[in-house]
C-alpha positions in Angstrom: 5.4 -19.0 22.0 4.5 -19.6 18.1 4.2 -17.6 15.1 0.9 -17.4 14.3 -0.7 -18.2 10.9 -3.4 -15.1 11.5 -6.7 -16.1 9.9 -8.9 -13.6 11.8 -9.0 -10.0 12.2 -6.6 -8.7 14.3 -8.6 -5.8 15.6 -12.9 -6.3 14.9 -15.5 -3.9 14.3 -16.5 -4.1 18.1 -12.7 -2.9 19.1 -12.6 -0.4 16.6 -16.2 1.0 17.9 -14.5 0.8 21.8 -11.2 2.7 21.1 -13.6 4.7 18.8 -15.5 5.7 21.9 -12.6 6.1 24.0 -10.4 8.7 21.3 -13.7 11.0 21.3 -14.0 11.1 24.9 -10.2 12.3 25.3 -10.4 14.7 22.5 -13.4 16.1 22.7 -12.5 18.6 25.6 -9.4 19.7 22.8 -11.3 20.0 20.0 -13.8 22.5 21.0 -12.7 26.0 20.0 -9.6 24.7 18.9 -10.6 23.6 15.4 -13.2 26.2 13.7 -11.4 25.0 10.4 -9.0 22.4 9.6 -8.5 23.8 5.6 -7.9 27.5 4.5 -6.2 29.2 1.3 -7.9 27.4 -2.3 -8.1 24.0 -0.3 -5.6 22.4 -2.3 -1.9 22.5 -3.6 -0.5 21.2 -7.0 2.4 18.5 -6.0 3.3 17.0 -9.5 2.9 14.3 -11.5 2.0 10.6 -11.0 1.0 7.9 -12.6 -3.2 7.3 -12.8 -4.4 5.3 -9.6 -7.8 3.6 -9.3 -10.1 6.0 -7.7 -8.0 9.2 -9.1 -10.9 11.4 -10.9 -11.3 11.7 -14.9 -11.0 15.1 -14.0 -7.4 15.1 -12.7 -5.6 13.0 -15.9 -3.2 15.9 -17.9 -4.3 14.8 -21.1 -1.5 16.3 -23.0 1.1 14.6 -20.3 -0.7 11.4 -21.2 0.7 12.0 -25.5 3.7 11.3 -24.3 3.2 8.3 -22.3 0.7 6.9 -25.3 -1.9 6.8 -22.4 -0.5 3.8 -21.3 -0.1 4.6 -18.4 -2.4 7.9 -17.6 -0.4 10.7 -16.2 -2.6 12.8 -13.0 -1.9 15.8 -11.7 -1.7 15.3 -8.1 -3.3 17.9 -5.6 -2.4 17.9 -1.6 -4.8 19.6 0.6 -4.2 21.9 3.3 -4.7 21.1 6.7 -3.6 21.8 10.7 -1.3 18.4 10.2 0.1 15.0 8.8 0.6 12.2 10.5 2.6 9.3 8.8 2.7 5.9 10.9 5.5 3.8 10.2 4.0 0.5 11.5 6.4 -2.8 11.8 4.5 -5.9 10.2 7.4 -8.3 10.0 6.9 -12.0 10.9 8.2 -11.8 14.0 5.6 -9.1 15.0 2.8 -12.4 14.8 4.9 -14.0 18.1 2.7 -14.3 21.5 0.7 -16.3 23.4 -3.1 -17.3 22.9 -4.8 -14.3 20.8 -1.8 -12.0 22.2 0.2 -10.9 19.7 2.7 -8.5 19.3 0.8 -7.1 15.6 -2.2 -6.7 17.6 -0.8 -4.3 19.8 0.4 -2.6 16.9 -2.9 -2.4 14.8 -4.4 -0.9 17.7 -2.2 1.9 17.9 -2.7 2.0 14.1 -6.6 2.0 15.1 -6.3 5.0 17.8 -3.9 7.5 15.9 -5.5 6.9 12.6 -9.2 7.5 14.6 -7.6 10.3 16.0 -6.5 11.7 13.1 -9.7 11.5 11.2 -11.2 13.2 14.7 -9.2 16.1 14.3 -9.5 16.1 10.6 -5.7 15.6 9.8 -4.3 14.0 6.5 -3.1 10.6 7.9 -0.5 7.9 5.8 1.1 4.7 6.7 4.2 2.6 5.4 4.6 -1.0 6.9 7.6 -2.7 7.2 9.7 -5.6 7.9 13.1 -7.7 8.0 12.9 -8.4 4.1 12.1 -4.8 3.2 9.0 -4.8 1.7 6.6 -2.6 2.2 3.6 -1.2 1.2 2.4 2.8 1.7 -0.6 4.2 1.8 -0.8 8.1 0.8 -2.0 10.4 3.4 -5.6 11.8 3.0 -8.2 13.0 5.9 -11.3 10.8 7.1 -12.5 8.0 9.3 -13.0 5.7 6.0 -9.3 6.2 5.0 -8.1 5.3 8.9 -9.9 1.9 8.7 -8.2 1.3 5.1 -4.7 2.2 6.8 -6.1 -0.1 9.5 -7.0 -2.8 7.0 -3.9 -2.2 5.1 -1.5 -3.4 8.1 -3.9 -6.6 8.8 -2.7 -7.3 5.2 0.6 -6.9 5.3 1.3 -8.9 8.6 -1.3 -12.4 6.8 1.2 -11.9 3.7 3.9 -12.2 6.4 2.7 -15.3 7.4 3.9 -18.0 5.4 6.2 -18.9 8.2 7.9 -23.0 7.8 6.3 -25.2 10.0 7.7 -25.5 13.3 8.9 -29.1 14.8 6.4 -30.1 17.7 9.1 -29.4 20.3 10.5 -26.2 18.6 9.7 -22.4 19.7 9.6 -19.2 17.6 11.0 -16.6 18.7 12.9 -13.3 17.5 15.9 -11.3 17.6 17.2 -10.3 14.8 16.3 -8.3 11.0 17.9 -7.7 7.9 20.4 -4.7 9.0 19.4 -3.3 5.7 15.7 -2.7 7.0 16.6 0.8 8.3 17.7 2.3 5.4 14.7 0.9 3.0 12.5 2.1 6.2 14.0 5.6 5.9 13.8 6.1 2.1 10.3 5.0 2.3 9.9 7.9 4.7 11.5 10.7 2.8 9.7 9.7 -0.1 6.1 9.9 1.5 6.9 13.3 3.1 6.4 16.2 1.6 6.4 19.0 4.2 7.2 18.3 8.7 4.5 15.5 10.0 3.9 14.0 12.9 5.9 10.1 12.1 4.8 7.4 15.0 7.2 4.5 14.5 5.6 1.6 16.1 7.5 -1.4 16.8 8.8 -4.0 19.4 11.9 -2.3 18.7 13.6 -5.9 19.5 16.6 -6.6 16.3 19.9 -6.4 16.3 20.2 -3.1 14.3 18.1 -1.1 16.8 20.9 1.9 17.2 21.2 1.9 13.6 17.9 2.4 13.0 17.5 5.1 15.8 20.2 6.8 13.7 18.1 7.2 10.8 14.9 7.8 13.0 17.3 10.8 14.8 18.2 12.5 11.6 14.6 12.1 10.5 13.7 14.3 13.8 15.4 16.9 12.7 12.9 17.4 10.1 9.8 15.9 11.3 8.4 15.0 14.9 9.3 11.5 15.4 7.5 9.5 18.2 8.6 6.1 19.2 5.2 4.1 19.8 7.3 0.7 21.6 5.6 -2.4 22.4 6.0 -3.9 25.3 7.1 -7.2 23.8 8.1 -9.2 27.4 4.8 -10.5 27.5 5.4 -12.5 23.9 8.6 -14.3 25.7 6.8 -14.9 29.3 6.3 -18.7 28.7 4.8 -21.1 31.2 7.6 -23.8 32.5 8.5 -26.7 30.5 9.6 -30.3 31.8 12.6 -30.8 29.4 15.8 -29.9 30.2 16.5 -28.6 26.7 14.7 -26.6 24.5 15.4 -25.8 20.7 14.1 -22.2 19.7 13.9 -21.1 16.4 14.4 -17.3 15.0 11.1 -16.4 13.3 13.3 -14.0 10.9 15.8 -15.5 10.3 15.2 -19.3 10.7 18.3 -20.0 13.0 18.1 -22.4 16.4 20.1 -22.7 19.3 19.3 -24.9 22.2 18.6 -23.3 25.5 18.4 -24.5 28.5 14.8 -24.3 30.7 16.6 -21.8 33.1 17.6 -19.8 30.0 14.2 -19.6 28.3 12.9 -18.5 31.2 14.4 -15.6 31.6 13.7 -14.5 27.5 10.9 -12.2 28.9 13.2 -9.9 31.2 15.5 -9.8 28.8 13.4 -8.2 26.2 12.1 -5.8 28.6 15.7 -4.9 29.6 16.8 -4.9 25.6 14.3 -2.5 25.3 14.9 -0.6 28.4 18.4 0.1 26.9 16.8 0.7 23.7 14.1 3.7 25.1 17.5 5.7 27.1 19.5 5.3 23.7 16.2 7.1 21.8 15.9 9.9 24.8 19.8 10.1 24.0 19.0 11.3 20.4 16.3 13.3 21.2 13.5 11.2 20.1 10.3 10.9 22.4 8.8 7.3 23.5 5.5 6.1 24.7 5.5 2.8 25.7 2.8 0.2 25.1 1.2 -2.5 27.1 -0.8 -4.8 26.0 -4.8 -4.4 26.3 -4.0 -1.1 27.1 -3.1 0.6 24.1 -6.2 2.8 22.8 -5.8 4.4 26.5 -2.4 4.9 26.5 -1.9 6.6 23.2 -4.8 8.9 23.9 -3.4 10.2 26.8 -0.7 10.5 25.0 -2.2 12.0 22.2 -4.4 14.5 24.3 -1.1 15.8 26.7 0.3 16.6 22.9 -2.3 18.7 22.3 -2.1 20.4 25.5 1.5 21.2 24.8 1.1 22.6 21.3 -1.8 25.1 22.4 
């Protein structure tokens, strides 16, 4: 297993167009009758002030805000629009996330669940956002706004965030990447980043492997979180990343792709990495169930289905 320098796409135009297809053959049989209109009221909301954006209209600078600032920079007035729903994702793109095998990798998995609930958002016409995130805190947020255009920049927006991820050190010949363990401070930045995005109860998919070392402490946050908002765990399945094909030597030196550490293990040991993850995050889906939180669980090259099912028994419920 290695930590990929990702130079390509991680989900093309001709995967996007199948889990396209696939979203509007779940949700068709919902929509109909069920969404005559997705706005009502004036259409939109006044939310404040902001600083000017590229793209923001000429039309929506406060001129007289702008004095005080000496234009530099513009001040907008920021408008929200009404609609049936908001859906933030919370989408993991730390380094680790670029571990697998072959074109398998664990941030593929997630960029197709980006791909499906931002398509299906768009479908439905609901405002969709997304914040990525990783073991060194940075992130980057996109604000949430409706259309098929904005899910494939939230979708292009991840694939950007994981390359930046990628400077990874070189790996030894003999070495293997793999991961365990995140900054414990992760959570918290994760959970600020969240509160600041949300301005009224949304629909928050947290997708993830799920697989550090401050998992309950992040399923803390994620609880109180629920208690506001409607907080999905989307977890990848991430045994496959550690199901590695046998090696000859009796010793193996693996390296942390977070945190850089190595420890030796022996062949016996490494091949077992794979049922361990499962069972690590086995223990980790009864401890979210244990605070309330709902999980769908993701396998890889089966992701677009899953979530739409997943998506589509949702909307079954909420009639």
């Amino acid at each position: 297993m290695t930590t990929l320098a990702l130079k390509e796409r991680l989900v093309d135009q001709e995967e996007v167009q199948e889990i396209e297809l696939v979203v509007r053959m779940r949700m068709k049989e919902h929509a109909a009758g069920g969404h005559s209109s997705v706005f009502h009221g004036d259409g939109f909301n006044f939310v404040g002030l902001r600083d000017w954006q590229p793209g923001d209209r000429p039309s929506a600078i406060d001129w007289a805000q702008s004095t005080i600032t000496n234009f530099s920079p513009l001040v907008t007035r920021d408008f929200e629009k009404d609609s049936t729903a908001s859906m933030m994702l919370l989408a993991d793109a730390s380094r680790s996330t670029q571990c697998g095998t072959g074109r398998h990798v664990i941030a593929k998995v997630i960029a197709r669940a980006v791909a499906t609930l931002g398509l299906a958002a768009a479908f439905f016409q609901d405002q969709m956002g997304l914040i990525t995130f990783d073991g060194r805190q940075t992130q980057t947020s996109v604000r949430s706004q409706v259309g098929r255009a904005h899910a494939m920049h939230c979708l292009d927006t991840y694939q950007t965030a994981v390359t930046s991820n990628s400077r990874a050190p070189a790996s030894h010949p003999n070495h293997v990447d793999t991961h365990h363990a995140r900054d414990p401070r992760a959570a918290s930045a994760t959970r600020l980043g969240l509160f600041s995005m949300l301005r009224r109860t949304s629909f928050v998919p947290v997708i993830s492997d799920f697989l550090f070392e401050d998992a309950p402490a992040f399923l803390d946050e994620l609880g109180e979180l629920g208690a506001l908002h409607d907080v999905v765990l989307v977890m990848v399945d991430g045994g496959f990343a550690f199901d590695l094909p046998p090696v000859s030597a009796g010793w193996v030196e693996v390296r942390d792709a977070e945190t850089g550490r190595t420890q030796l293990l022996s062949t016996r040991e490494l091949g077992l990495l794979g049922e361990q993850a499962r069972e690590f995050q086995r223990s980790t889906v009864h401890a979210a169930e244990r605070r309330g939180l709902e999980v769908v669980t993701l396998q890889v090259g089966q992701e677009h289905q899953a979530l739409a099912d997943f998506l589509t028994a949702r909307r079954v419920r909420k009639r």
